[in-house]
N, C-alpha and C positions, 0 to 999 in steps of 0.2 A: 544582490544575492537572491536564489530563489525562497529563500524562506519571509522572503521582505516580500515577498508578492504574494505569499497566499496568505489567506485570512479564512477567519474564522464567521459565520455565519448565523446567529443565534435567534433572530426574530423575521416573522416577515418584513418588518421596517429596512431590516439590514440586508436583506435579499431584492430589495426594489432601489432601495442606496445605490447599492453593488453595481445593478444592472442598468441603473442610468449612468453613473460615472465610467464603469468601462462595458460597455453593449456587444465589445467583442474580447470575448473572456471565455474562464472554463468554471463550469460549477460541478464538484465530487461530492455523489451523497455518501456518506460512510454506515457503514452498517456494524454488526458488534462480533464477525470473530475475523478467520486470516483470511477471508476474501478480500476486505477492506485493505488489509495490509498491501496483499500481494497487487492487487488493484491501482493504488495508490502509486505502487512502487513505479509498476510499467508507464505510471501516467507523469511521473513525477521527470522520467527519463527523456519523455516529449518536451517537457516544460522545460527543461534545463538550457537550450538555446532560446529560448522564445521569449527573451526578455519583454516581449511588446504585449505578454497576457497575464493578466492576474487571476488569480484561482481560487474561489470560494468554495468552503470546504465548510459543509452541515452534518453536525452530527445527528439523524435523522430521532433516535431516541429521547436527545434532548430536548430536540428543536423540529416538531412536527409538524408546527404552522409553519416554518419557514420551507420545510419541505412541501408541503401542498400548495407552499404560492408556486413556486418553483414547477410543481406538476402544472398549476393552471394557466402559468403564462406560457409554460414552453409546451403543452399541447401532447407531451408523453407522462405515462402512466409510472407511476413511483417503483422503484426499485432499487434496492442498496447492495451491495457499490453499485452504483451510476455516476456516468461521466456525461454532462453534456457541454456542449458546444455552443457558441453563441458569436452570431456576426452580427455588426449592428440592430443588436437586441431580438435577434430572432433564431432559435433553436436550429440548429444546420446539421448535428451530428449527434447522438446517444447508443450506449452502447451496457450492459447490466453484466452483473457477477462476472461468471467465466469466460464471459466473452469480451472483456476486458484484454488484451492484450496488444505487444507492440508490433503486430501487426493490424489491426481496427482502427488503435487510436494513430499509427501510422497514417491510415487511411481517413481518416476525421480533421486530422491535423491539415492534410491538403486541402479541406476544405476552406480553411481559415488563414492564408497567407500570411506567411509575416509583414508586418509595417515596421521600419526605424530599423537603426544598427540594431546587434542582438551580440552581445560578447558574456553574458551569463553559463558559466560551465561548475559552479559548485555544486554541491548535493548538498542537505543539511542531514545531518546524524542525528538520530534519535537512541533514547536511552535503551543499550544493546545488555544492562546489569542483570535480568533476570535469567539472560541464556548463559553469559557469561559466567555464570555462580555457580550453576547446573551441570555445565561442564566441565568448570572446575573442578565442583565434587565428586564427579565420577571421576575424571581422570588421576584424582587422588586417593581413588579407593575407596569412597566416604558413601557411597552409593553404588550398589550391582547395575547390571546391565539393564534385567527388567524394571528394576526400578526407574532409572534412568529414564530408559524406553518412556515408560508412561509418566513418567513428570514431563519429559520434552515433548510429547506430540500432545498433549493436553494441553500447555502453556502456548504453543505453537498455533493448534488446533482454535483457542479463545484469542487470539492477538488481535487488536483491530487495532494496532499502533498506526501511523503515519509513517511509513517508513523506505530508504532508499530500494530501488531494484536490485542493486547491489548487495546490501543486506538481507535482502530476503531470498538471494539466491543465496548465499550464504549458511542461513537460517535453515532453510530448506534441503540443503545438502548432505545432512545425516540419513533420513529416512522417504526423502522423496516428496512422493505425492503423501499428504499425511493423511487425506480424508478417504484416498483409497489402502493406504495401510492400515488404518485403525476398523475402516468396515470388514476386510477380510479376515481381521483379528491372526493377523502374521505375527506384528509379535517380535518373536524373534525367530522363525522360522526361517531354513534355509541361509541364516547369517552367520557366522562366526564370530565368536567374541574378538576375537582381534583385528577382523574387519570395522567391527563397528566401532572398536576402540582408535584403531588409524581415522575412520572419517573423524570423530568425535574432533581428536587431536587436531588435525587441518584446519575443522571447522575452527578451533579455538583460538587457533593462530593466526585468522582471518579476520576473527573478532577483535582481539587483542590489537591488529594492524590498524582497522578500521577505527577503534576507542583511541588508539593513538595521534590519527593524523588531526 
């Protein structure tokens, strides 16, 4: 399963551990809103065949020493979400924020062929209850539209969950790009309430599918 393969990253001790037992692996620095998420997600969709890499995963606020071993052995300069790459212990591929996506780490991943069978296809789910609740309550009436609006791209906005591609396409699917929606202060501009109440809806039932399986 791939959640048996990544691990969590806390000291430099556990960052030099990592990187002598597996030398060709992937290390994600996470950082603290929905870059990290969305980040994660695309990298997480590479990983899902690749049973033959493990993935150390530092949360870069907690764990700052582990992050600067990490910059000083692999030779690039810190930046969260970061993804690097590593073949027999030497940095082959990195890649920061928005440029993060499944076309880069497409292209990083060639660098690192597979070794062994590879039959790994689950995702793991992550806890989907604070968006679920949200839209819940709107779609119950229990909360207006602008309300809504600004509880979901704010929650959205701070997420640095671990989370599928899947989900955060998801996630994502009500009001888009959220960090160019909230700068131009739209709002609800140009929306309709019962547009935005149909995506709500879809999204819900998406969620709802995904908590289920």
């Amino acid at each position: 399963m791939l959640q048996d393969r990544i691990v969590t990253l806390t000291t430099p001790e556990e960052v030099q551990a990592f990187l002598t037992h597996y030398p060709t692996s992937v290390i994600f620095k996470a950082g603290t809103c929905h870059k990290t998420m969305q980040g994660f997600g695309f990298l997480q969709e590479q990983l899902q065949p690749r049973s033959d890499l493990r993935c150390g995963v530092i949360r870069v606020v907690e764990a700052r020493a582990a992050s600067n071993l990490v910059s000083e052995l692999s030779g690039v300069i810190h930046h969260s979400p970061q993804v690097l790459l590593f073949k027999d212990g030497r940095a082959v591929f990195d890649v920061d924020n928005w440029s993060i996506s499944p076309t880069t780490l497409e292209e990083g991943f060639r660098r690192v062929p597979p070794s062994g069978a590879m039959a790994d296809t689950a995702a793991p789910r992550s806890d989907l209850t604070p968006y679920r609740q949200l839209l819940k309550q709107y779609l119950a009436g229990a909360i207006d539209d602008r309300q809504f609006e600004i509880a979901y791209t704010t929650t959205f906005r701070d997420d640095a969950e671990l989370r599928s591609r899947e989900e955060v396409e998801v996630l994502n699917s009500i009001f888009g790009d959220v960090d160019q929606h909230l700068a131009m202060h739209q709002m609800m501009a140009g929306r309709s309430d019962s547009a935005l109440r149909q995506r709500a809806q879809v999204a819900y039932e998406r969620l709802q599918a995904l908590w289920d399986n």
